[in-house]
N, CA, C and O atoms as a MOPAC input file, in Angstrom:
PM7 MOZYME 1SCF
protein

 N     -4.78200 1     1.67100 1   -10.15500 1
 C     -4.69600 1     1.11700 1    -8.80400 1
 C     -5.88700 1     0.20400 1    -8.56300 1
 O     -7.04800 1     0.49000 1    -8.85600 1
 N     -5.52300 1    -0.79700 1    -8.06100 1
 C     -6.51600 1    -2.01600 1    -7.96100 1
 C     -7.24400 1    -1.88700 1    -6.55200 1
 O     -6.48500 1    -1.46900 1    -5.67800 1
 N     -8.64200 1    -2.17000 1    -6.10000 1
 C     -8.89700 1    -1.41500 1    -5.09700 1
 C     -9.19500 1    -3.52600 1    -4.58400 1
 O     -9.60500 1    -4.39500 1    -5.35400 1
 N     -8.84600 1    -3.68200 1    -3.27800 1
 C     -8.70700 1    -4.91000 1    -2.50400 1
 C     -9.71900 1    -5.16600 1    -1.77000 1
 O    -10.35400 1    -4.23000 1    -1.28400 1
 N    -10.13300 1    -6.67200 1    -1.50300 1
 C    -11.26100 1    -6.77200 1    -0.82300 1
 C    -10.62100 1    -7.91100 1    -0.03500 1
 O     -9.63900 1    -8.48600 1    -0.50500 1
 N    -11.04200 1    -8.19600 1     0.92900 1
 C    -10.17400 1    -9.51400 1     1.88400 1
 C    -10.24400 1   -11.05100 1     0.84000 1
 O     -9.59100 1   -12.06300 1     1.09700 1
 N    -10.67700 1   -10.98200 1     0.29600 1
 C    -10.29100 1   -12.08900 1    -0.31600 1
 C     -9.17100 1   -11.76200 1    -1.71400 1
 O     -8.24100 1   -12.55700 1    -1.85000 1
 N     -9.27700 1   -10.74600 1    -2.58500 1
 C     -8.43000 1   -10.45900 1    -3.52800 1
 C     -6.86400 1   -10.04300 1    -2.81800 1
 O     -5.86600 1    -9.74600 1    -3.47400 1
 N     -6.96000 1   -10.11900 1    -1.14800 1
 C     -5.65000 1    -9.20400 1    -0.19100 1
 C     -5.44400 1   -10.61900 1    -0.12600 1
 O     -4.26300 1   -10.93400 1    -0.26500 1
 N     -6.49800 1   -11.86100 1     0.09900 1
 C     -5.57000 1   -12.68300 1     0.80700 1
 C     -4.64600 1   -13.38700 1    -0.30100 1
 O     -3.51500 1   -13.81000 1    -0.06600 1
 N     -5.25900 1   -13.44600 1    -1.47500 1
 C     -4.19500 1   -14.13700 1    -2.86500 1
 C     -2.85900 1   -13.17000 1    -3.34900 1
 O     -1.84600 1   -13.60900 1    -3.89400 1
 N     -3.14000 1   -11.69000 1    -2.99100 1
 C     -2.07000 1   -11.44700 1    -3.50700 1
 C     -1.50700 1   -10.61800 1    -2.53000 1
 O     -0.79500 1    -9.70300 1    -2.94300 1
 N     -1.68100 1   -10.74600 1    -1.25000 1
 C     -0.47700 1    -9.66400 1    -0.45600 1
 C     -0.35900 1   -10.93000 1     0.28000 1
 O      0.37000 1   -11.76100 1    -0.26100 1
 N     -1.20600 1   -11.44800 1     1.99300 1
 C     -0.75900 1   -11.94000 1     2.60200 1
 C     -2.03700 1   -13.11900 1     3.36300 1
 O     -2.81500 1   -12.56500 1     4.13900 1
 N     -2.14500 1   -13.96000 1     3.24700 1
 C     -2.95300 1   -15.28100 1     3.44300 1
 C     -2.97500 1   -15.35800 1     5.41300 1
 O     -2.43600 1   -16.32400 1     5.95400 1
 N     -3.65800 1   -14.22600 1     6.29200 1
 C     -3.31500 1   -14.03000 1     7.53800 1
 C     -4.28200 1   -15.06500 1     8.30400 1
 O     -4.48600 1   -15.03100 1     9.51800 1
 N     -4.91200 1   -16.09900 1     7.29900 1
 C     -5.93000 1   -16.97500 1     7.92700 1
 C     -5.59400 1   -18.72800 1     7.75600 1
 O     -6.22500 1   -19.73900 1     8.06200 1
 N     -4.50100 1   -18.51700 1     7.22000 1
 C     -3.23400 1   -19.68400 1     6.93900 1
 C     -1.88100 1   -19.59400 1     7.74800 1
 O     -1.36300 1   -20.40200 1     8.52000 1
 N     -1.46200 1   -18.29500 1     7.30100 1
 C     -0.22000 1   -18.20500 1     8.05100 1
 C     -0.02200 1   -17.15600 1     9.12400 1
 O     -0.06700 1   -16.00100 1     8.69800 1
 N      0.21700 1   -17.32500 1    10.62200 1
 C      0.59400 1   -16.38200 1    11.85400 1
 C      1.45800 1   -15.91800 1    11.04300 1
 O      0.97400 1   -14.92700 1    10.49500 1
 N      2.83400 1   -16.19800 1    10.56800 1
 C      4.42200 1   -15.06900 1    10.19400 1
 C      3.83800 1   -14.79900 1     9.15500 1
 O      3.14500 1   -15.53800 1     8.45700 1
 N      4.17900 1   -13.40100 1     8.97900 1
 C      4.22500 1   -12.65400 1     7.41300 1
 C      4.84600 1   -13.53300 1     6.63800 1
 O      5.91500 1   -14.05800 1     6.94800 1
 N      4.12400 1   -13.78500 1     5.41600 1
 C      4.40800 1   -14.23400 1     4.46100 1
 C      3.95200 1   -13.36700 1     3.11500 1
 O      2.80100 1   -13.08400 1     2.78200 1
 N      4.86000 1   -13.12000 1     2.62200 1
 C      4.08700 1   -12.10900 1     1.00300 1
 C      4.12400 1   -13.08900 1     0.13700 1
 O      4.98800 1   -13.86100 1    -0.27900 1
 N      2.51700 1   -12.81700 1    -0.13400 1
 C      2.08200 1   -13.52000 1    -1.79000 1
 C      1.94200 1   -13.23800 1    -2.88000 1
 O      1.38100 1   -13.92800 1    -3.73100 1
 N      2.44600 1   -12.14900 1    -3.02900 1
 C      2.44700 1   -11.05400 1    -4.38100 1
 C      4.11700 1   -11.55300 1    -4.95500 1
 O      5.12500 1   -12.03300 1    -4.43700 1
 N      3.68700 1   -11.11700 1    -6.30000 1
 C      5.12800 1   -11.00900 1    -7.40800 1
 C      5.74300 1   -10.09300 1    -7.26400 1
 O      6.95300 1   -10.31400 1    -7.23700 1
 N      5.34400 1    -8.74700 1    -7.11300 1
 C      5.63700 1    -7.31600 1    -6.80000 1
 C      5.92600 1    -7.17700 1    -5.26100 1
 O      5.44200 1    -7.86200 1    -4.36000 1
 N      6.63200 1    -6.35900 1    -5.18100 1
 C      6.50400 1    -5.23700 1    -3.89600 1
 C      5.34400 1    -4.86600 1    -3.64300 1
 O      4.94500 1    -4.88600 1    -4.80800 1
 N      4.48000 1    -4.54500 1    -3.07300 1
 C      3.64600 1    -3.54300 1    -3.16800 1
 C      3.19600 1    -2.52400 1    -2.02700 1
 O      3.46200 1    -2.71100 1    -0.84000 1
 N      2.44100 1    -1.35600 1    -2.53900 1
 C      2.05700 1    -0.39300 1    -1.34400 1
 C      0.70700 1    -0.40200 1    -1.23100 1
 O      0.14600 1    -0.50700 1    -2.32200 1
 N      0.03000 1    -0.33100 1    -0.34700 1
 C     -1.57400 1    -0.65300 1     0.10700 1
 C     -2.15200 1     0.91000 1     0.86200 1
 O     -2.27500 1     0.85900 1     2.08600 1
 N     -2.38900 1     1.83500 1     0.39200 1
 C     -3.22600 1     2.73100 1     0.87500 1
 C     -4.80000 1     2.35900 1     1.38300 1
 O     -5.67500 1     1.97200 1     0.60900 1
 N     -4.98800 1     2.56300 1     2.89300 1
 C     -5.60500 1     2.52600 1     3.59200 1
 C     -6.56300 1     3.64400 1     3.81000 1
 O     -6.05300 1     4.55800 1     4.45900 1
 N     -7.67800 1     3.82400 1     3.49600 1
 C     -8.33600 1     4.91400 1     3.26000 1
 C    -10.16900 1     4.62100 1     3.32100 1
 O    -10.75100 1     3.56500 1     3.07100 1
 N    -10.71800 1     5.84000 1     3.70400 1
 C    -11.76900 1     6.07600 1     3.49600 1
 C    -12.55900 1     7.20800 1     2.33500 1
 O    -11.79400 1     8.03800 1     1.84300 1
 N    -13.98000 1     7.26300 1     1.90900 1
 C    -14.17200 1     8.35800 1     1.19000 1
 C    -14.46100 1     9.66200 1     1.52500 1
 O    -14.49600 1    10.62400 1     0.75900 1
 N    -14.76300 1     9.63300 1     3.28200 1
 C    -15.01900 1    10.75600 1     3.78300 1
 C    -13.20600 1    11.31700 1     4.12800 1
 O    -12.80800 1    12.22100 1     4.86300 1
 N    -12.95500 1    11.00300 1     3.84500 1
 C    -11.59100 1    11.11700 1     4.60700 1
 C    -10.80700 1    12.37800 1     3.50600 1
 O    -10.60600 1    12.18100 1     2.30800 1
 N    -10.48000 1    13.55200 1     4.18900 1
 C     -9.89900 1    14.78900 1     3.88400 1
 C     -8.52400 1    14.32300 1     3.14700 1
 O     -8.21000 1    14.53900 1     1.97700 1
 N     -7.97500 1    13.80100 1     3.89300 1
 C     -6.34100 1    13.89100 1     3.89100 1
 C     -5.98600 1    12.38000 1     2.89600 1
 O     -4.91900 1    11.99600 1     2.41600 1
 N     -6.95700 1    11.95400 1     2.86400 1
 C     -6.97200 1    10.53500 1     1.86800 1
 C     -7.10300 1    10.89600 1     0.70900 1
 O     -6.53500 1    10.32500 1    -0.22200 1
 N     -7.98600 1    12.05100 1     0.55200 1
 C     -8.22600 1    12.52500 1    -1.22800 1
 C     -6.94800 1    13.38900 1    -1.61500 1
 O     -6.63000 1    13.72300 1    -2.75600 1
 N     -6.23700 1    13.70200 1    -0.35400 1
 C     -5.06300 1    14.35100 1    -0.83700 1
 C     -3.81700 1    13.59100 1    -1.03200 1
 O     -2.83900 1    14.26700 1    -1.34700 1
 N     -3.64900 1    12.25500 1    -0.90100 1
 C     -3.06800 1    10.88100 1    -1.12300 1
 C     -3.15300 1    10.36900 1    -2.01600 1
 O     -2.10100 1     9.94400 1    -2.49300 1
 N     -4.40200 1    10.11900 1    -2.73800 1
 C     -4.80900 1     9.21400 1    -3.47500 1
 C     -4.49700 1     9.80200 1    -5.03500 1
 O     -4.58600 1     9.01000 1    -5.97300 1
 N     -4.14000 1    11.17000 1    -5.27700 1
 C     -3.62500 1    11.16000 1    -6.82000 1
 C     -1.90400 1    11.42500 1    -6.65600 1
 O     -1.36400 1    11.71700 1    -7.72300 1
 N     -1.18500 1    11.37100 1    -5.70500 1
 C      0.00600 1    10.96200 1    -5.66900 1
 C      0.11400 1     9.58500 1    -5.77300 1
 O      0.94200 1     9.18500 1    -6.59000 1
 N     -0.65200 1     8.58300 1    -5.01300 1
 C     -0.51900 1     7.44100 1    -5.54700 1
 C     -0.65800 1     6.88600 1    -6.88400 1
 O     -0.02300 1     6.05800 1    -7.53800 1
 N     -1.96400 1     7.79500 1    -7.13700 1
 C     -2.18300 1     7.41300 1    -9.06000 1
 C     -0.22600 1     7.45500 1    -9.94500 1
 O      0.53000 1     6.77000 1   -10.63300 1
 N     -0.34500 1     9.07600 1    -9.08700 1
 C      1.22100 1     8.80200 1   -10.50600 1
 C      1.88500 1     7.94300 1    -9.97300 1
 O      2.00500 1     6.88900 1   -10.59700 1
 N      2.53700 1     8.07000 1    -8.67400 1
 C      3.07200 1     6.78100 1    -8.94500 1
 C      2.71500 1     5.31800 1    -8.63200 1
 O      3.58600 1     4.53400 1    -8.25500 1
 N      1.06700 1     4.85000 1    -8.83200 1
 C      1.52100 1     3.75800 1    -9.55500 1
 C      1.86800 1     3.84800 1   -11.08000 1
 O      2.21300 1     2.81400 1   -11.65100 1
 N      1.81500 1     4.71900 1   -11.58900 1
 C      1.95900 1     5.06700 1   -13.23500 1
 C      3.61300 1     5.38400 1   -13.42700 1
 O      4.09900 1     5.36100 1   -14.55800 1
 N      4.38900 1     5.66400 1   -12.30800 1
 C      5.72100 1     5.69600 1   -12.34300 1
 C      6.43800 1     4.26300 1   -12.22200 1
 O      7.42300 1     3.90400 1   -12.86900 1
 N      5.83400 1     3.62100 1   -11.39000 1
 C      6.63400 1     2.55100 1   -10.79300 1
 C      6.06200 1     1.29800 1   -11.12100 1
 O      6.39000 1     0.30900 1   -10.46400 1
 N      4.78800 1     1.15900 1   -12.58200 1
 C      4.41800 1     0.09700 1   -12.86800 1
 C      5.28400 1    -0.66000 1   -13.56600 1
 O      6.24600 1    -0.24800 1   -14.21400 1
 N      4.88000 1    -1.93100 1   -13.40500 1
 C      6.14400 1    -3.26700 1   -13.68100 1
 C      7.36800 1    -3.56100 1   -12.23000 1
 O      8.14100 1    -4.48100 1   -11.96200 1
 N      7.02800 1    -2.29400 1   -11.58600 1
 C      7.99700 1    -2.44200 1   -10.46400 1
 C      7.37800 1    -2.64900 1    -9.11800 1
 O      7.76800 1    -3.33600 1    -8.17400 1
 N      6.58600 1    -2.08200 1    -9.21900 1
 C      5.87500 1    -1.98600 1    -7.91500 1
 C      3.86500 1    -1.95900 1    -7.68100 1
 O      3.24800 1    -0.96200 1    -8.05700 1
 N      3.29000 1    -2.88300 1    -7.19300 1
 C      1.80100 1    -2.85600 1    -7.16300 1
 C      1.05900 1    -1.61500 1    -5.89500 1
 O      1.22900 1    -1.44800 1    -4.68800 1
 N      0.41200 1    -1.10800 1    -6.69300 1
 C     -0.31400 1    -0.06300 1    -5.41600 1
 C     -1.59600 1    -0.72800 1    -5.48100 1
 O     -2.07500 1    -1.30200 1    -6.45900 1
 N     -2.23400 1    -0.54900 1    -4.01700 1
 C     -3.69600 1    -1.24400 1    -3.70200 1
 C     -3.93700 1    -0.10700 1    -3.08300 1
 O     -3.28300 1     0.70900 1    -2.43400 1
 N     -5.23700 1    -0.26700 1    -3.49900 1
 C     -6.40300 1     0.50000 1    -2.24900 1
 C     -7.22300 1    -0.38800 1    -1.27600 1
 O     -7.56600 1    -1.46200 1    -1.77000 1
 N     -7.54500 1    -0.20100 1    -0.21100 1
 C     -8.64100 1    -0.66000 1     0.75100 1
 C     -9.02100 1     0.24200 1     1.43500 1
 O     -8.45200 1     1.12900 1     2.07100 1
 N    -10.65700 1    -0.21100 1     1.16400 1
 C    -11.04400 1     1.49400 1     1.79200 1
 C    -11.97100 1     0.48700 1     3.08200 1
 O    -12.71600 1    -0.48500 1     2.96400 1
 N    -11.55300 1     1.17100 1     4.12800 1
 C    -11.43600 1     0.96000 1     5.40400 1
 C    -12.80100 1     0.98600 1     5.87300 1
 O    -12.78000 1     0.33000 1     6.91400 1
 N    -13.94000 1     1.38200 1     5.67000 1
 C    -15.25600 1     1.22900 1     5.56500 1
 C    -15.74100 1     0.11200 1     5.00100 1
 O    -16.62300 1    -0.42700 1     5.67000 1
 N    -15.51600 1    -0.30400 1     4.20100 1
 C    -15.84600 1    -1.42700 1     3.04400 1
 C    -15.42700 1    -2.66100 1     3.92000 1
 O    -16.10400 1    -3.45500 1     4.57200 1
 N    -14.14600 1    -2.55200 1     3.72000 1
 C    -13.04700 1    -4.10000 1     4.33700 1
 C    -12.56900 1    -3.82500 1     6.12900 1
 O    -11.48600 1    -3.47000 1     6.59700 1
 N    -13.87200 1    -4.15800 1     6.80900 1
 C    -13.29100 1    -3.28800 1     8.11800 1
 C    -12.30500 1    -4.97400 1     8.92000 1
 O    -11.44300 1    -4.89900 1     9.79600 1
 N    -12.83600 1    -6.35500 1     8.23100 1
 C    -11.87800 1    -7.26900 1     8.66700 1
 C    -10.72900 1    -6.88000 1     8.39900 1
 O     -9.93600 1    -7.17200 1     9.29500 1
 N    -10.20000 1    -6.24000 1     7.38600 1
 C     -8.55200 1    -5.84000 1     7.07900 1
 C     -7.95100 1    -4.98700 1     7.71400 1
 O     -6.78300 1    -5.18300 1     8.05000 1
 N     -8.83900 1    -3.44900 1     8.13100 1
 C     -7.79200 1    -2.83900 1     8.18600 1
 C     -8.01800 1    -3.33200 1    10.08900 1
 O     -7.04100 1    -2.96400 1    10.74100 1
 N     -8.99200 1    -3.98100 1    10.85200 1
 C     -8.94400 1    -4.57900 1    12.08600 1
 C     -7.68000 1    -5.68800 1    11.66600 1
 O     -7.84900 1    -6.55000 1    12.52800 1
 N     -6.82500 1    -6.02500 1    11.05200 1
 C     -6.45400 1    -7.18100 1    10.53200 1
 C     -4.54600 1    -6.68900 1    11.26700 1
 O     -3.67800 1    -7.34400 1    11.84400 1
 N     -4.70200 1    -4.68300 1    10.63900 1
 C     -3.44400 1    -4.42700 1    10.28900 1
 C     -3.64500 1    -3.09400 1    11.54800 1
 O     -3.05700 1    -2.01600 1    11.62500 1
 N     -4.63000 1    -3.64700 1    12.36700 1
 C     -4.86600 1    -2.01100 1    13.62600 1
 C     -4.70300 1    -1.03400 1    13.17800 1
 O     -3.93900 1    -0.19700 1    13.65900 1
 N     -5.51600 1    -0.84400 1    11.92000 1
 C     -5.72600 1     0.72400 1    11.42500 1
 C     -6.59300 1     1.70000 1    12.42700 1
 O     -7.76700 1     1.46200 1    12.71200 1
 N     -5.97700 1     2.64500 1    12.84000 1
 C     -6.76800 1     3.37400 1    13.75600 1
 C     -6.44500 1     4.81200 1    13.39200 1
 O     -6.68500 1     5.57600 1    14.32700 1
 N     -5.91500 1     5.46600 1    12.17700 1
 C     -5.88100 1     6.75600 1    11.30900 1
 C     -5.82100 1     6.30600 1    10.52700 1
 O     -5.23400 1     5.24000 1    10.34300 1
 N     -6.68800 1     7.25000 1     9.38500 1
 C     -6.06000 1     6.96000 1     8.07400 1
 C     -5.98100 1     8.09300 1     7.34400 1
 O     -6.89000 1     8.89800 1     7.54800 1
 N     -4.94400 1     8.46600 1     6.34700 1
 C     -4.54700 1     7.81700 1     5.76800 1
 C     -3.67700 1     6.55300 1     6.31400 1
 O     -2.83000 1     6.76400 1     7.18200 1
 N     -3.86000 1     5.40000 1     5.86800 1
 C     -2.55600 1     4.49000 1     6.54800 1
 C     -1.87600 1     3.90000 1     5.57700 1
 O     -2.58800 1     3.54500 1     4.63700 1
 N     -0.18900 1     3.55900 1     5.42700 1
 C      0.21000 1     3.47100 1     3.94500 1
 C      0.98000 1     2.26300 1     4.32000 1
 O      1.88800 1     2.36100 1     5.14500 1
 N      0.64000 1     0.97300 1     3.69500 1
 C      1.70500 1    -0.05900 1     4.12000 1
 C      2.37500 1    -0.57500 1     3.29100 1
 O      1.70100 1    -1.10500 1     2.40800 1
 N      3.71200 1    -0.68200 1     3.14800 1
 C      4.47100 1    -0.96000 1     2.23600 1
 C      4.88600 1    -2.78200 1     2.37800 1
 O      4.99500 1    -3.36900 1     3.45400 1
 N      5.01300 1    -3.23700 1     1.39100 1
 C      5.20400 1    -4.29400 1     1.80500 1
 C      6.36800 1    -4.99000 1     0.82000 1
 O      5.95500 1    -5.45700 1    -0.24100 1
 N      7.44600 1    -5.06200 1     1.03900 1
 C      8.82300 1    -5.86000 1     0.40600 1
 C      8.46700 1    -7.27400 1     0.16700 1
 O      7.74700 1    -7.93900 1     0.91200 1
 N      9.15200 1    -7.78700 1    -1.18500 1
 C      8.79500 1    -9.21100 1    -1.23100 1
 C      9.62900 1   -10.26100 1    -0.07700 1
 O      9.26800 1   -11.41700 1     0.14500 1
 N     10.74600 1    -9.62200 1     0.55200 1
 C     11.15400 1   -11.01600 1     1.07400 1
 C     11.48200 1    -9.87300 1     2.92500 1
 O     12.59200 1   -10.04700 1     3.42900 1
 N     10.95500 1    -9.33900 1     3.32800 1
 C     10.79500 1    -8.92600 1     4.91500 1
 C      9.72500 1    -8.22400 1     5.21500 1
 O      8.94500 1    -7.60400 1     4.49200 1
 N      9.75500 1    -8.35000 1     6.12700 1
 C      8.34300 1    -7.42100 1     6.88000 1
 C      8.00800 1    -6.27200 1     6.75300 1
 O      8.68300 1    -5.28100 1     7.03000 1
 N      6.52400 1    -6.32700 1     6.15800 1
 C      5.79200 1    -4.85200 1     5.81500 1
 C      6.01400 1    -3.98600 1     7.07600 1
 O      6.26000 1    -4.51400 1     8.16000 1
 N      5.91100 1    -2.48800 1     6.89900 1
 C      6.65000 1    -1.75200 1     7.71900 1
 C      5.01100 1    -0.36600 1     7.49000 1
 O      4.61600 1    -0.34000 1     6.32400 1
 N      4.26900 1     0.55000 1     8.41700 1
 C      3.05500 1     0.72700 1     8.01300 1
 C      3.79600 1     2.28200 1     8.38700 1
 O      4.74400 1     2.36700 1     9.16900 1
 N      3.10300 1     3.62900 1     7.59200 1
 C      3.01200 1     4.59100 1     7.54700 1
 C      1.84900 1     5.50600 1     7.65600 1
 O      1.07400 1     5.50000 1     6.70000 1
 N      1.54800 1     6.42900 1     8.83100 1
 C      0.27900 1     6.48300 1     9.19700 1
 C      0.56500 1     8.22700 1     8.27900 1
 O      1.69600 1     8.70200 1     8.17500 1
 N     -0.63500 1     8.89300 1     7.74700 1
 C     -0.79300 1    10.15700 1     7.62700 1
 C     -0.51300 1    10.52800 1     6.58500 1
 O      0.18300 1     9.73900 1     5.94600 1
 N     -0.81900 1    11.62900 1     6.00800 1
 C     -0.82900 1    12.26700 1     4.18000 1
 C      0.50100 1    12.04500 1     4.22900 1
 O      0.83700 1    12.57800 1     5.28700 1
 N      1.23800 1    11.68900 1     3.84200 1
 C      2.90400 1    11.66400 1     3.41700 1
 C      2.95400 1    12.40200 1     1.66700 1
 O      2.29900 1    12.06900 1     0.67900 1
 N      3.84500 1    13.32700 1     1.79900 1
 C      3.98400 1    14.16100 1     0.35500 1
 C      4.94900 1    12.64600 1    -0.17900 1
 O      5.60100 1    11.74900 1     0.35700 1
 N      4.50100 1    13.10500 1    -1.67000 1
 C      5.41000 1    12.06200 1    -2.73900 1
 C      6.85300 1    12.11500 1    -2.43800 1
 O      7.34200 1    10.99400 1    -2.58000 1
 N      7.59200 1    12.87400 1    -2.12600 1
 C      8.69900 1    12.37800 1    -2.08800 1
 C      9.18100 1    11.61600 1    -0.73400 1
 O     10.32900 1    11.17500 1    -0.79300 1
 N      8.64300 1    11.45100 1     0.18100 1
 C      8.27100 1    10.92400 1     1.34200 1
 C      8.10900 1     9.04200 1     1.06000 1
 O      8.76300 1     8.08000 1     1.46500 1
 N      6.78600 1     9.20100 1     0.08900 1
 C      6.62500 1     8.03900 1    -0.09100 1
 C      7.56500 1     7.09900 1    -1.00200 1
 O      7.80300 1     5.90400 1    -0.82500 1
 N      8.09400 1     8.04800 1    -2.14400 1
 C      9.43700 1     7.47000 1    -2.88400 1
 C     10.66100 1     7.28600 1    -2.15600 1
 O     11.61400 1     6.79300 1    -2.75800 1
 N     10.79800 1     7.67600 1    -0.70800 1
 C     11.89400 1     7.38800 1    -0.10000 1
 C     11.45500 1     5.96800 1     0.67100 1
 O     12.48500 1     5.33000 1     0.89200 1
 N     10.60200 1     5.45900 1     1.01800 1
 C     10.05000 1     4.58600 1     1.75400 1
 C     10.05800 1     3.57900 1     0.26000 1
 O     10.93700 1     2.72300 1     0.35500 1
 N      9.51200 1     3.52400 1    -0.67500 1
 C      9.85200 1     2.71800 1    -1.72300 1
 C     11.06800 1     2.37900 1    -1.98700 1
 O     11.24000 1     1.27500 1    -2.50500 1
 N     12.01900 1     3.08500 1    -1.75100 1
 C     13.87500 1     2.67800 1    -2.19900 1
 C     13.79600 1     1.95300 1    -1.22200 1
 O     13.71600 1     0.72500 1    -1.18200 1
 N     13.82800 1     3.11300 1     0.05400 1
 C     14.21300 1     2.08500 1     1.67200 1
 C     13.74600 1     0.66200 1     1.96400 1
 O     14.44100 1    -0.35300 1     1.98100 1
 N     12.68400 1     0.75800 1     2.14900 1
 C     11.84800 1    -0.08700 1     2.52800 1
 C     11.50400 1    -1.55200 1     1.55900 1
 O     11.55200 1    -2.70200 1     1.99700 1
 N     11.15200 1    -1.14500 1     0.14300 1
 C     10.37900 1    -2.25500 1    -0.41500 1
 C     12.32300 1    -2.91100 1    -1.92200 1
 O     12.62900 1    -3.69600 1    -2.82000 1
 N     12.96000 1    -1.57900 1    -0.91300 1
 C     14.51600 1    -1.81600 1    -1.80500 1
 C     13.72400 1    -1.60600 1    -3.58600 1
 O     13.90600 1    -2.53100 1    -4.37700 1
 N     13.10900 1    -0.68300 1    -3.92800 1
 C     12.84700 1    -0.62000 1    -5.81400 1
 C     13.39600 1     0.82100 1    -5.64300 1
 O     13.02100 1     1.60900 1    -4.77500 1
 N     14.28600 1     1.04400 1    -6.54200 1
 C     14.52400 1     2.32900 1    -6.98600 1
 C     14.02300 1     3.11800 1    -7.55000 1
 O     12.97000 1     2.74600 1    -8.06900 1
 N     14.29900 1     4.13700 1    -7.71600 1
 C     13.64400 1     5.74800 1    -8.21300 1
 C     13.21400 1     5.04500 1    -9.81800 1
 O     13.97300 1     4.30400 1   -10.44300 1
 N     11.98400 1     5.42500 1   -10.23900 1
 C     11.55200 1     4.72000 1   -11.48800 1
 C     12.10300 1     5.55100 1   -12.28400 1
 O     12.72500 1     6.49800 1   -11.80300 1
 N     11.97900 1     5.35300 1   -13.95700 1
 C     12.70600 1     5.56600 1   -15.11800 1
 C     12.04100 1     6.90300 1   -15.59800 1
 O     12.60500 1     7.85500 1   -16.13800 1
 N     10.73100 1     6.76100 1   -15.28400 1
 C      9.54300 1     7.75100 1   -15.47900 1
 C      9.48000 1     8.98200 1   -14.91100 1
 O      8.92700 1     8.95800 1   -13.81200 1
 N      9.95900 1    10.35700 1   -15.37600 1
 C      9.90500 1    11.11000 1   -14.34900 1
 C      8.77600 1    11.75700 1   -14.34000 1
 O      8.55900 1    11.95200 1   -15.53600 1
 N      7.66100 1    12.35100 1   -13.56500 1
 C      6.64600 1    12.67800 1   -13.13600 1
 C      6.68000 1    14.31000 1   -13.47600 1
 O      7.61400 1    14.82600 1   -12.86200 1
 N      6.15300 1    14.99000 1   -14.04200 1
 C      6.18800 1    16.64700 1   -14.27600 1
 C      5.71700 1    16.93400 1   -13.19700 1
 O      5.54200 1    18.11400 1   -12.89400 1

């Protein structure tokens, strides 16, 4: 998982200092976990995300931004809990998920949402 800084967000998710409408700049789908290091419920997030970005690579990009670090971003996306999980489809509007969400939670929001199906990889 690639961890994002406002300038590496603005080349590959969304350029919000060019364009007012969502526009996605990524090749991938991707999901952006919103997080801090003090943060309880973030460390309980963050190795479900590991597998699946390890499930859903080639299909889908996971980012980190840790909300301390990049406070222009997550002021960018009105992060005001986190965990905060934003999914973002290549051709409609990112859709944001606030709170620990269990994995299968978040694999339903990946079909729904970013339209990628259940990966090939199954996870033990």
């Amino acid at each position: 998982m690639e961890r994002l800084t406002k300038e590496t967000f603005l080349q590959k998710v969304f350029n919000f200092e060019q364009n007012k409408d969502w526009k996605f700049a990524g090749e991938l789908p991707c999901v952006i976990d919103f997080y801090a290091d003090w943060c309880q419920p973030c460390k309980m997030v963050a190795p479900i995300m590991e597998e699946l970005s390890v499930e859903y690579s080639g299909k889908v990009n996971f980012y980190k931004i840790d909300t301390e670090d990049q406070q222009e971003l997550a002021a960018a996306f009105g992060i005001r809990s986190i965990p905060s999980i934003l999914f973002c489809p290549k051709d409609d509007k990112p859709q944001m998920a606030v709170g620990a969400l269990p994995k299968d939670s978040l694999k339903q929001a990946i079909k729904e949402v970013l339209k990628v199906d259940d990966p090939i990889i199954v996870s033990k």
